[in-house]
BAFI-665030 format. One line per field, with one value per residue: residue number from 1; residue in three letters; y, x, z of N, C-alpha, C in turn. Coordinates in steps of 0.2 Angstrom, whole numbers, plus 5000, padded with zeros to 4 digits. Each point is the difference from the previous one (the first is absolute). Example, Ala and Ser with C-alpha at 12.3 -4.5 7.8 and 13.67 -1.06 7.14 Angstrom:
# residues 2
resi = 1,2
resn = ALA,SER
nyy = 4972,5005
nxx = 5066,4998
nzz = 5039,4996
cayy = 5006,5006
caxx = 4996,5004
cazz = 5000,5001
cyy = 5006,5005
cxx = 5004,4996
czz = 5000,5003
# end
This chain:
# residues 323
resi = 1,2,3,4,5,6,7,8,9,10,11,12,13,14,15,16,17,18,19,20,21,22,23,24,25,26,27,28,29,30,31,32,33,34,35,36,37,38,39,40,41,42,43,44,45,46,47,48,49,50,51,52,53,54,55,56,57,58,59,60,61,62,63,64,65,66,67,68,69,70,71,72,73,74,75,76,77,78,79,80,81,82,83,84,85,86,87,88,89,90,91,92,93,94,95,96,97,98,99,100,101,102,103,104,105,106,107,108,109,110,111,112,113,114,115,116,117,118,119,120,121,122,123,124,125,126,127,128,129,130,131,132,133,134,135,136,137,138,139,140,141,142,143,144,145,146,147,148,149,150,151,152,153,154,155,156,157,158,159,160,161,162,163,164,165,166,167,168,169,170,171,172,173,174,175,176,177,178,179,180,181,182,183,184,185,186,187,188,189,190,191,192,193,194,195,196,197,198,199,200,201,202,203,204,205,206,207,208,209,210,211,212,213,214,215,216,217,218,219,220,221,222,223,224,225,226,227,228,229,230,231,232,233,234,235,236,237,238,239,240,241,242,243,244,245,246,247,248,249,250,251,252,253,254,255,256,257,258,259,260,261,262,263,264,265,266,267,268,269,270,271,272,273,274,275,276,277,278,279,280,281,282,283,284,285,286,287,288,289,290,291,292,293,294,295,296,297,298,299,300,301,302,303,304,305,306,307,308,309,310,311,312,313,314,315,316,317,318,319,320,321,322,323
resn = UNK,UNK,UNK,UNK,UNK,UNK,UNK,UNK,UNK,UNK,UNK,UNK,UNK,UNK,UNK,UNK,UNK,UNK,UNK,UNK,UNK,UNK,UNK,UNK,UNK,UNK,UNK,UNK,UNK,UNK,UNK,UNK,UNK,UNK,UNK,UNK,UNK,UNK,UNK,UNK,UNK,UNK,UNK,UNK,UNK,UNK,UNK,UNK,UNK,UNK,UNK,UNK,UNK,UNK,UNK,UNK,UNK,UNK,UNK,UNK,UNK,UNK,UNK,UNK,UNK,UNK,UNK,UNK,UNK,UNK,UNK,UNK,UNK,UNK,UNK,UNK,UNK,UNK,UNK,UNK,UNK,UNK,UNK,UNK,UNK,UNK,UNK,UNK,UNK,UNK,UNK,UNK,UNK,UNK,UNK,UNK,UNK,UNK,UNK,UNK,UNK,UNK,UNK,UNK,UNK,UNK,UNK,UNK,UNK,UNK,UNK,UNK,UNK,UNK,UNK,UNK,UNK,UNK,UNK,UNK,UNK,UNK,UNK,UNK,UNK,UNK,UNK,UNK,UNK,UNK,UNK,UNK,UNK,UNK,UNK,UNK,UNK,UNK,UNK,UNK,UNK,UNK,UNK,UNK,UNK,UNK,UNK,UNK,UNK,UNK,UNK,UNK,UNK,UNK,UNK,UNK,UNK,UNK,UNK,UNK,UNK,UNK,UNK,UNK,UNK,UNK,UNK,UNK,UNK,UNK,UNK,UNK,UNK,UNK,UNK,UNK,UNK,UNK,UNK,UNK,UNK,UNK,UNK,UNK,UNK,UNK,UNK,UNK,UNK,UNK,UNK,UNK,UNK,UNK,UNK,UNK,UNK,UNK,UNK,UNK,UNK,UNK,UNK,UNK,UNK,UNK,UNK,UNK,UNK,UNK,UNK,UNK,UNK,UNK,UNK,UNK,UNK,UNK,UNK,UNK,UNK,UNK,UNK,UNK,UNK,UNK,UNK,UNK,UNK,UNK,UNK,UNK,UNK,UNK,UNK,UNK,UNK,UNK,UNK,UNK,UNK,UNK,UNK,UNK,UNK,UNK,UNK,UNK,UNK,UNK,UNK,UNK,UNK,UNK,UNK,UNK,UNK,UNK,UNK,UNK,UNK,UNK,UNK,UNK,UNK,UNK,UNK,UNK,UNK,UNK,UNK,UNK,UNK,UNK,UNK,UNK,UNK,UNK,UNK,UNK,UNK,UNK,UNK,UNK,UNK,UNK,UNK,UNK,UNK,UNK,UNK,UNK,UNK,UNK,UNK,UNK,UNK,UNK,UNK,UNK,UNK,UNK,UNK,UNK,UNK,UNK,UNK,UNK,UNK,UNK,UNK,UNK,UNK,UNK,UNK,UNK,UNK,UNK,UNK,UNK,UNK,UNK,UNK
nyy = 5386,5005,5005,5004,4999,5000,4998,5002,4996,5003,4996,5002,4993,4999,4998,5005,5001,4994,4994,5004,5000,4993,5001,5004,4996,4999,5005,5001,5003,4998,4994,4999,5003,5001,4996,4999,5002,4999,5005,4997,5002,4994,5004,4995,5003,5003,5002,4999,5004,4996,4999,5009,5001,4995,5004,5005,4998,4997,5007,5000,5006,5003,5004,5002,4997,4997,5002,4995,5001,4995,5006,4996,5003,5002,5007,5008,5001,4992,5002,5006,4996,4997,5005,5003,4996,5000,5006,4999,5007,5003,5001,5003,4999,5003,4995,5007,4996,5005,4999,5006,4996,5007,5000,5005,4997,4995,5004,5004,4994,4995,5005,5000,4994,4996,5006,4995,4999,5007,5002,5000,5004,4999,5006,4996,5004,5002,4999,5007,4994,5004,4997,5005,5006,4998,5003,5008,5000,4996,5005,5002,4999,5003,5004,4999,5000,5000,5006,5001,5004,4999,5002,5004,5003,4997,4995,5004,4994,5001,4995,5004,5001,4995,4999,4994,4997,4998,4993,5003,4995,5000,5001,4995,5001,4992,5000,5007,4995,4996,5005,5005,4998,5001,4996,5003,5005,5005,5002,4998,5006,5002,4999,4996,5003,4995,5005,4996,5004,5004,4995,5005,5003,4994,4994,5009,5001,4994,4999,5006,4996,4994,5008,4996,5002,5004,5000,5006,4998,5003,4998,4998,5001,5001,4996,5003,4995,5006,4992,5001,4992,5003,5004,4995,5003,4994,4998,5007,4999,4994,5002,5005,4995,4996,5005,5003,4995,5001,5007,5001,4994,5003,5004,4993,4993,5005,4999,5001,4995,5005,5000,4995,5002,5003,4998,4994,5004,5001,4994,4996,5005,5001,4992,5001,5003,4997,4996,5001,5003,4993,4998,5008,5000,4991,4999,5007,5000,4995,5002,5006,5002,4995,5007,5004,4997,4997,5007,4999,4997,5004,5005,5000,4995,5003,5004,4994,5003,5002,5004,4999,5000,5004,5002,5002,5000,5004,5003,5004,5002,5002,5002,5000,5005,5005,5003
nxx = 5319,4997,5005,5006,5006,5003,5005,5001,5004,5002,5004,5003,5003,4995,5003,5004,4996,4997,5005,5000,4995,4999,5006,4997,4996,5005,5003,4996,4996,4994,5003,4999,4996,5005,4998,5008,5002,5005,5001,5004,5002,5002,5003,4999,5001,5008,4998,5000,4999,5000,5005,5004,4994,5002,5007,4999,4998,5007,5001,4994,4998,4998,4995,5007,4999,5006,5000,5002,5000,4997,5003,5000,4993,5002,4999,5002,4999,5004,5005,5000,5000,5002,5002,4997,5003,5004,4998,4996,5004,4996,5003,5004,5005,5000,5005,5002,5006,4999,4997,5002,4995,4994,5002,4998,5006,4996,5000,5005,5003,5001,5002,5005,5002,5000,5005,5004,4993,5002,5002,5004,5005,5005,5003,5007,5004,5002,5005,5005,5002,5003,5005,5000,4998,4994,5003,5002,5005,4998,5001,5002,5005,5000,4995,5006,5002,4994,5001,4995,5004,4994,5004,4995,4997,4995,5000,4996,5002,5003,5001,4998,4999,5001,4999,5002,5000,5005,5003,5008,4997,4997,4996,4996,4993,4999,4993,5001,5004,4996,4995,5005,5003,5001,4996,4999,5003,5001,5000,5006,5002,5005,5004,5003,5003,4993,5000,4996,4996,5000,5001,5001,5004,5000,5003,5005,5003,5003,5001,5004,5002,4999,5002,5006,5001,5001,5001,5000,5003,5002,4995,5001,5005,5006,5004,5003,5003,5001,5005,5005,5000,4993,5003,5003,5003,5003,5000,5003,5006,5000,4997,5006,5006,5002,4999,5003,5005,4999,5001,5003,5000,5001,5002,5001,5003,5003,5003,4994,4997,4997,5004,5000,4998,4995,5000,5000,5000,4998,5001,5002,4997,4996,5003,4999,4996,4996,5001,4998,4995,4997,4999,4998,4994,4999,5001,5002,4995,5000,5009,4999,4993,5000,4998,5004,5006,4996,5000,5005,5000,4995,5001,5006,5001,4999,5003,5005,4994,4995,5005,5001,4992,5000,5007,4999,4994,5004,5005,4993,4998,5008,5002,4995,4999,5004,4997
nzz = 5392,4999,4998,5004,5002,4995,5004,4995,4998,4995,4998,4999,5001,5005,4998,4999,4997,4999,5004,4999,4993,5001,5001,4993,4998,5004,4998,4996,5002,5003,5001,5003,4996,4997,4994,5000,4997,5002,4994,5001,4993,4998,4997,5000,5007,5003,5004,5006,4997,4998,5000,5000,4997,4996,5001,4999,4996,5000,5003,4999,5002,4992,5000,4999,4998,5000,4994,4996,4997,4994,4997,4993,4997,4998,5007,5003,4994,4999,5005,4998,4991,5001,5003,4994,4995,5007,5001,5008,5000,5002,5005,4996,5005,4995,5001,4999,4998,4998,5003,5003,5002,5000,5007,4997,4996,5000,5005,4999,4995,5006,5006,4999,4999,5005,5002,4996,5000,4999,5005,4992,5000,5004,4997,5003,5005,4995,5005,4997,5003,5000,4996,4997,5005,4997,4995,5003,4994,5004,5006,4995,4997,5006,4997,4994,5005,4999,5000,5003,5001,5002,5005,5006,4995,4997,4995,4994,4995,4996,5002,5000,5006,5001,4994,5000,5009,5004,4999,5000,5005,4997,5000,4997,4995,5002,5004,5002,5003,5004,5002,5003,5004,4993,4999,4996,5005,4999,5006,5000,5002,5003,4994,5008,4993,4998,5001,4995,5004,5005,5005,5006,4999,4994,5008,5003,4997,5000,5005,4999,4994,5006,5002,5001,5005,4998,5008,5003,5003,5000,5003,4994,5005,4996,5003,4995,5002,5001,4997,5002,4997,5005,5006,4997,4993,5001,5005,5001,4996,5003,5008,4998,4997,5003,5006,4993,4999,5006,4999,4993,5003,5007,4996,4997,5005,5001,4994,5001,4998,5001,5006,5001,4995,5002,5008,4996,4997,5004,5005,4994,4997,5004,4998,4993,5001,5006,4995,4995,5002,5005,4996,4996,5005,5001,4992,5002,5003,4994,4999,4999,4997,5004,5003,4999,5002,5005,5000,4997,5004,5007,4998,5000,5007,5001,4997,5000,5004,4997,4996,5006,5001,4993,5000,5010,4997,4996,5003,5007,4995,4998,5005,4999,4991,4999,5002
cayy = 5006,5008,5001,5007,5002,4997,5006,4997,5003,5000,5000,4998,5000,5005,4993,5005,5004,4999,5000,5005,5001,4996,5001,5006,4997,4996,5007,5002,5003,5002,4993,4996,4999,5000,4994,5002,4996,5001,4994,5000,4999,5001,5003,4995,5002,4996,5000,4999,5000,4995,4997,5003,4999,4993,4999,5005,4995,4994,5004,5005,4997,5006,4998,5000,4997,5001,4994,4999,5002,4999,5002,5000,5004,5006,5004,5001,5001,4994,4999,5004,4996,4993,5002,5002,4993,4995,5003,4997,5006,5004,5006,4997,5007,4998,5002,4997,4995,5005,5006,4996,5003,5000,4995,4999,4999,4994,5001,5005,4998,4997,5005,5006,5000,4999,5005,5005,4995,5000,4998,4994,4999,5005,5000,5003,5003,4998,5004,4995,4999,4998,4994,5006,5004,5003,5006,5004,5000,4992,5000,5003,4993,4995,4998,4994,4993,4998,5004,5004,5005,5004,5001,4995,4998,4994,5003,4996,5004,5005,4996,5007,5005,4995,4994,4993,4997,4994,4993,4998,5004,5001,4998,4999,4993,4994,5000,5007,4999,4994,5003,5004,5000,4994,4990,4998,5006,5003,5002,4993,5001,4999,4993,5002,5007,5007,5007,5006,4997,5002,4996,5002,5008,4996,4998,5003,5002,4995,5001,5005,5003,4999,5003,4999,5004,4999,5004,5000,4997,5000,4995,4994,5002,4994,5002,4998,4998,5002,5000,5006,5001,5003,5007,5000,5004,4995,4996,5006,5003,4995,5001,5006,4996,4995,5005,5000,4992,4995,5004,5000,4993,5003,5005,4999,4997,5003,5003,4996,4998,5001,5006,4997,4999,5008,4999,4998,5005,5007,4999,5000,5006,5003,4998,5002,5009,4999,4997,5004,5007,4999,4996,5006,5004,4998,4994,4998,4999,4993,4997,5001,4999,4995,5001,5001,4992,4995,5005,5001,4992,4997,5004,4995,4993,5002,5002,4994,4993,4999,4994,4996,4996,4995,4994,4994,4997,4995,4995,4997,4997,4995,4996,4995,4992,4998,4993
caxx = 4997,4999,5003,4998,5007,5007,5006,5004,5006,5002,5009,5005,5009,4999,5004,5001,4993,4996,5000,4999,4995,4999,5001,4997,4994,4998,4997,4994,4997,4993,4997,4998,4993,5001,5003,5003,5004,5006,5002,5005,4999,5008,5001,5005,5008,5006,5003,4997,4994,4995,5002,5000,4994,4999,5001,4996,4990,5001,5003,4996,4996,4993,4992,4998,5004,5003,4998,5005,5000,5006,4998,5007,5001,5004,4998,4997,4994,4996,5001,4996,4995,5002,4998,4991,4996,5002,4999,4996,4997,4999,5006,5006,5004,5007,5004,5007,5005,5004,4993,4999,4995,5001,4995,4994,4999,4997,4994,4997,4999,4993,4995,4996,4995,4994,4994,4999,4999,5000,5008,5003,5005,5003,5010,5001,5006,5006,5004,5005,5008,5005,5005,5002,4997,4999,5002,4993,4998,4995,4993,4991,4998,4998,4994,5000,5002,4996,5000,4994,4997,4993,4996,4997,4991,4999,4998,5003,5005,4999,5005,5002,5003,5002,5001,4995,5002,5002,4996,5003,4996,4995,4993,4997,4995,5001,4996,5002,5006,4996,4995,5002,5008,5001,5007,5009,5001,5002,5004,4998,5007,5007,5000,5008,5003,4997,4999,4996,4997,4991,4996,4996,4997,4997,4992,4994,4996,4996,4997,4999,4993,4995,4995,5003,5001,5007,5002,5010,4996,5005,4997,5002,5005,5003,5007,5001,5007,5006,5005,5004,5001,4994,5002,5004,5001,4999,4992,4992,4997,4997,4993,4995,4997,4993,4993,5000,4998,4991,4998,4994,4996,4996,4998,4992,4993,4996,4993,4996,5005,4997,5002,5009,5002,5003,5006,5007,5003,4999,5005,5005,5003,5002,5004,5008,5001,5002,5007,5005,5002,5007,5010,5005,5001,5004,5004,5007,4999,4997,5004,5002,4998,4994,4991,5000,5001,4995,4996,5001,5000,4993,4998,5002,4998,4994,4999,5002,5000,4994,5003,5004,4995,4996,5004,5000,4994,5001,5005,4998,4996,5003,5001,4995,5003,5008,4999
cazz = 5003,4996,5005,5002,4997,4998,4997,4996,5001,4993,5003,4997,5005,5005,5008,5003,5000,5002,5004,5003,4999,5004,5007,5005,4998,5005,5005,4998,5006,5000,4994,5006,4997,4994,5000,4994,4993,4993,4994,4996,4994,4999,4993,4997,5003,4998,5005,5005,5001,5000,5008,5006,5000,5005,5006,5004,4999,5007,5006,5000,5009,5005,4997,4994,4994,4997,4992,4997,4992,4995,4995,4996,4994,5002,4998,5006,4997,5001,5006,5003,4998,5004,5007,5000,4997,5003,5006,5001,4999,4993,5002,4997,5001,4998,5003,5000,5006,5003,5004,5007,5002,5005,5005,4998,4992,5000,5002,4998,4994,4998,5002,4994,4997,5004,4998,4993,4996,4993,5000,4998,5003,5008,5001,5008,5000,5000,4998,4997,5005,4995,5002,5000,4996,4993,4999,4999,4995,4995,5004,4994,4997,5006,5001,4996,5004,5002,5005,5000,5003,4996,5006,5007,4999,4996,4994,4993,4995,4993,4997,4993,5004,5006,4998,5004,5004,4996,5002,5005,5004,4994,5001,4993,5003,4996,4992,4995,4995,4997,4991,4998,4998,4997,5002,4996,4998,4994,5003,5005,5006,4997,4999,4993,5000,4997,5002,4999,5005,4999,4998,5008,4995,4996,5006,5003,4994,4999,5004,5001,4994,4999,5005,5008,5005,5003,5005,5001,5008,5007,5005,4998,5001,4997,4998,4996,5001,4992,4999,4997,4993,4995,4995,4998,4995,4994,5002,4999,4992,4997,5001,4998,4992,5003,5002,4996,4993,5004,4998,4995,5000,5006,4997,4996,5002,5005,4995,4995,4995,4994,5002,4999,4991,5000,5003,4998,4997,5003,5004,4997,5000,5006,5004,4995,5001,5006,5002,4998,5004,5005,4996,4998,5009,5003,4998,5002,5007,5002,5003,5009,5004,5000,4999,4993,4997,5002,4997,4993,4996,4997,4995,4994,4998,5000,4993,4998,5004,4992,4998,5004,5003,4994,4999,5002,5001,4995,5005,5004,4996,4996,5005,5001,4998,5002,5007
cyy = 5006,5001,5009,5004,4996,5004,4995,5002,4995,5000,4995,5000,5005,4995,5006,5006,5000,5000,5010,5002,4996,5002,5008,4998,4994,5005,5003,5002,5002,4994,4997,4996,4998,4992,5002,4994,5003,4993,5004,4998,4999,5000,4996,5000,4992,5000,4995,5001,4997,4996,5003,5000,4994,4999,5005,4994,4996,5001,5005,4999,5007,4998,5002,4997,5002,4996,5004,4999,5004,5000,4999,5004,5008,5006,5001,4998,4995,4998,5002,4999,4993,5003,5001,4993,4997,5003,4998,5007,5006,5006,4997,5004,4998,5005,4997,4996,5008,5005,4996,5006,5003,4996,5001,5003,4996,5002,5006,5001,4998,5004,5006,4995,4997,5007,5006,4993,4998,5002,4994,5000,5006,5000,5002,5005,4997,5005,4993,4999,4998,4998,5008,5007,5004,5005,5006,5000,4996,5000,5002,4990,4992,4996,4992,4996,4997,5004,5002,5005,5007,5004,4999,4999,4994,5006,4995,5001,5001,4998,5005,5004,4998,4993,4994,5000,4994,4996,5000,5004,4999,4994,4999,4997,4997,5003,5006,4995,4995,4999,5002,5000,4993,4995,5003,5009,5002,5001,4993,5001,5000,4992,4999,5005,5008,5004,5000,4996,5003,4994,5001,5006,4996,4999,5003,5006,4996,5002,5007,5001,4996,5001,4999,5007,4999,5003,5000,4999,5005,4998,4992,5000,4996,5004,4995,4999,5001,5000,5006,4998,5003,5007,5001,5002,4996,4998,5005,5002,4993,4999,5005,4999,4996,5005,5003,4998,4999,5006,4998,4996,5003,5005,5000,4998,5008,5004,4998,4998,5006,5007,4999,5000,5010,5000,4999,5005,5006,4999,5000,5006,5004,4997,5001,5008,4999,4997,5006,5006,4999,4997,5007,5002,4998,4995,5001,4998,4993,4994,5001,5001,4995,4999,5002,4993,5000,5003,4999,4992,4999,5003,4995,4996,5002,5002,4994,4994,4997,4994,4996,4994,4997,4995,4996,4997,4994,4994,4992,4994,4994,4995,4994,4993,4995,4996,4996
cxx = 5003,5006,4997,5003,5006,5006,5005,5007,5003,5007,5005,5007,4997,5003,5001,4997,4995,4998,4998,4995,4995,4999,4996,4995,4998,4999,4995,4997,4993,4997,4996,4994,5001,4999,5001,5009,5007,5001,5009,5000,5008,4999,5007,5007,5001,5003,4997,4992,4992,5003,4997,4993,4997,5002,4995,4993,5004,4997,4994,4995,4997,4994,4998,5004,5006,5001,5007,4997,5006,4998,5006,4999,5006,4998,4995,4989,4996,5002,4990,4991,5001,4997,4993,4998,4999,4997,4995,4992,4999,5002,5007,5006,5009,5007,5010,5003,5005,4994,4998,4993,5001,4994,4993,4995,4996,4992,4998,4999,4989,4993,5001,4998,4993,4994,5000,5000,5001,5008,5001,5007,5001,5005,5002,5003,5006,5006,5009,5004,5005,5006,5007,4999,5000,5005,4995,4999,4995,4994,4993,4999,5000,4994,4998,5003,4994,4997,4993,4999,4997,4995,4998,4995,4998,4998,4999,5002,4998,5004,5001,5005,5006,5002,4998,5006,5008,4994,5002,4995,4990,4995,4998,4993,5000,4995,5004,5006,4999,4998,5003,5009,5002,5007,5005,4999,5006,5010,5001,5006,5006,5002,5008,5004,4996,4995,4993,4992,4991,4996,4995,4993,4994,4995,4995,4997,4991,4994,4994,4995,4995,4996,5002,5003,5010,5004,5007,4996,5007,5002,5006,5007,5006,5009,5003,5009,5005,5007,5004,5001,4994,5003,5007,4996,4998,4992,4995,5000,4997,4994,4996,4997,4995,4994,5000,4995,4992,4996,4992,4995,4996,4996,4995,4996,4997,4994,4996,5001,4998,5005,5009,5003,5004,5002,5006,5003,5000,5004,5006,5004,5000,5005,5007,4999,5005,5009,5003,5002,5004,5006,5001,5003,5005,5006,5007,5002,4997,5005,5001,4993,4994,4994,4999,4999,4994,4992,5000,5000,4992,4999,5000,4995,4989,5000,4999,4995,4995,5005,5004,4997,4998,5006,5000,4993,5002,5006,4996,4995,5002,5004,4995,5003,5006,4999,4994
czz = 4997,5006,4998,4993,4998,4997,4996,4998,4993,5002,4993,5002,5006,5007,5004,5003,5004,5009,5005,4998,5004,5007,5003,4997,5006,5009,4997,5008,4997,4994,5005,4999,4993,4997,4991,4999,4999,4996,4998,4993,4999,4991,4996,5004,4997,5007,5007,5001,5003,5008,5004,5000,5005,5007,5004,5001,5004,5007,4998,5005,4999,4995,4993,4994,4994,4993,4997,4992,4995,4994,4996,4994,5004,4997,5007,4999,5000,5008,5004,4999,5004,5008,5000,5000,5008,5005,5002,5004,4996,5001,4998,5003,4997,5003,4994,5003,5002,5003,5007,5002,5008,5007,4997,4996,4998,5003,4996,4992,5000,5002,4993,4992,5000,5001,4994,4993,4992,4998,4997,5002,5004,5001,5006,4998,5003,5003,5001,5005,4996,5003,5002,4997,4993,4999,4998,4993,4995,5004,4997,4999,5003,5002,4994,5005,5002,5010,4999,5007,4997,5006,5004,4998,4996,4994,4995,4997,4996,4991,4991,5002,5006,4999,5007,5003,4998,5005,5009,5007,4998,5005,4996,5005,4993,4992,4996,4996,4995,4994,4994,4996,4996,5002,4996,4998,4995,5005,5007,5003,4998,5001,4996,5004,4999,5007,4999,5004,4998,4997,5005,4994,4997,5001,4999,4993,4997,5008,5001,4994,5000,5006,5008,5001,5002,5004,5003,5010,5005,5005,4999,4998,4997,5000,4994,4998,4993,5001,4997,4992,4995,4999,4997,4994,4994,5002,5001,4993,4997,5002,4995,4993,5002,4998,4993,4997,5000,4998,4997,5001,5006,4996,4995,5005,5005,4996,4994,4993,4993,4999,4998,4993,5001,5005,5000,4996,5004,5006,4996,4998,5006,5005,4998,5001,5007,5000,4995,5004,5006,4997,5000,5005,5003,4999,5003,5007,5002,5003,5008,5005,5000,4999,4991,4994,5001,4996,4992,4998,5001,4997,4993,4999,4999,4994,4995,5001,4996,4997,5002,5002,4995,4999,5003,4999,4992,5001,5001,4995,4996,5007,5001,4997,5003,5007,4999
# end
């Protein structure tokens, strides 16, 4: 049977995690009529995972099903392909093992896209519960924690101007991702040590150029659970290289290919005008103050990022043999 709605939940080592997101997915308020699905997607954990799953499917007593899936390529970007492949509706609501939704969340996911049909994907709002308060100084650069507060109203976006939603929270409908977002993308999630993600941005670039509708909902409310080791100093200049590096590769596919050869050069220079003029302004200020740091390395890592992407595409090529 076609179900209504399916919330998916991508986790890696989420033993710990998990349990609470779960647990306000089982307060959901206004389903009652609904006939819908969580999938859990476990992303190769090393930990507990897959138990704590099964214990929950032992001792489960409500109407809607809870699925366990297992995904071993690694990389939030085939977790999230494995959730569309399996989902048993055409409404897809993704959720982090750190986003705890709000009572009615879940209704209010399926009513707006039930009446905005050409909505391909729908980002919630997000705001951050942090583990302890941000410092004022990082608060411009908060919104890369995966935060979306974008106001009370719906909108769309404008991904030139606004850049695309993260995943964490996102309503996708099945066919826009289907058709559209290739099995083996260019960007496949942080994997490892490495930082570098926008495999969420890729999706929906891919979604978004082929004519879907991209909406910020307010309505679809999301707390997003920030340990204090994210604004630490080392891990926000390492996100801001990540947001960097991914650069160049969103920045073609968002334009037509006939557009990208002079492109390429015209970003390139105007991103080495940009780093040169902030390094003069501010290089002596990049040890003591943070936002700076974090400011002058995406600068960087964006300047760099053309050649950063062709090496790893050559890496990635010669890798094949070698395995």
């Amino acid at each position: 049977m076609s179900l209504d709605l399916t919330v998916a939940i991508p986790t890696y080592n989420g033993e710990s995690r998990l349990p609470k997101v779960i647990e306000h997915l089982q307060n959901q308020q206004g389903i009652e009529n609904l006939n819908w699905e969580i999938l859990v997607v476990d992303n190769n954990s090393k930990d507990a995972t897959a138990q704590l799953v099964h214990n929950y499917q032992a001792n489960w007593n409500h109407p809607y099903l809870l699925k366990y899936l297992s995904e071993i390529q690694q990389g939030a970007a085939f977790a999230r392909a494995k959730a569309i492949q399996e989902a048993q509706s055409e409404i897809i609501c993704f959720l982090d093992d750190d986003n705890l939704p709000a009572q009615n969340w879940v209704i209010e996911a399926y009513k707006f896209a039930i009446n905005n049909p050409q909505a391909g994907a729908i980002a919630s709002r997000i705001s951050g519960k942090f583990e302890v308060n941000p410092p004022e100084n990082i608060k411009p650069i908060i919104f890369y924690l995966a935060i979306t507060e974008r106001g009370e109203y719906p909108h769309l976006f404008q991904p030139r101007k606004q850049g695309f939603p993260p995943t964490a929270g996102l309503v996708v409908r099945r066919q826009a991702w289907q058709d559209n977002v290739p099995k083996k993308p260019f960007f496949v999630g942080r994997v490892g040590s490495s930082m570098l993600g926008s495999e969420d941005a890729e999706a929906l670039c891919y979604i978004q150029k082929a004519g879907w509708e991209i909406w910020y909902n307010p309505a679809m409310k999301i707390e997003h659970l920030i340990p204090t080791s994210r604004l630490e100093r080392n891990y926000l200049i390492s996100l801001m290289q990540a947001v960097g590096l991914a650069c160049h590769h969103l920045r073609m596919l968002i334009l037509p290919t006939w557009q990208r050869p002079l492109a390429f050069f015209a970003y390139l220079i105007n991103d080495l005008r940009k780093f040169t003029l902030y390094y003069v302004r501010y290089h002596n200020l990049i040890n003591s103050d943070i936002l700076i740091a974090c400011e002058m390395e995406r600068l960087r890592s964006r300047m760099i990022s053309p050649f950063y992407l062709e090496t790893l595409k050559i890496r990635r090529f010669f890798q094949k043999f070698i395995t």
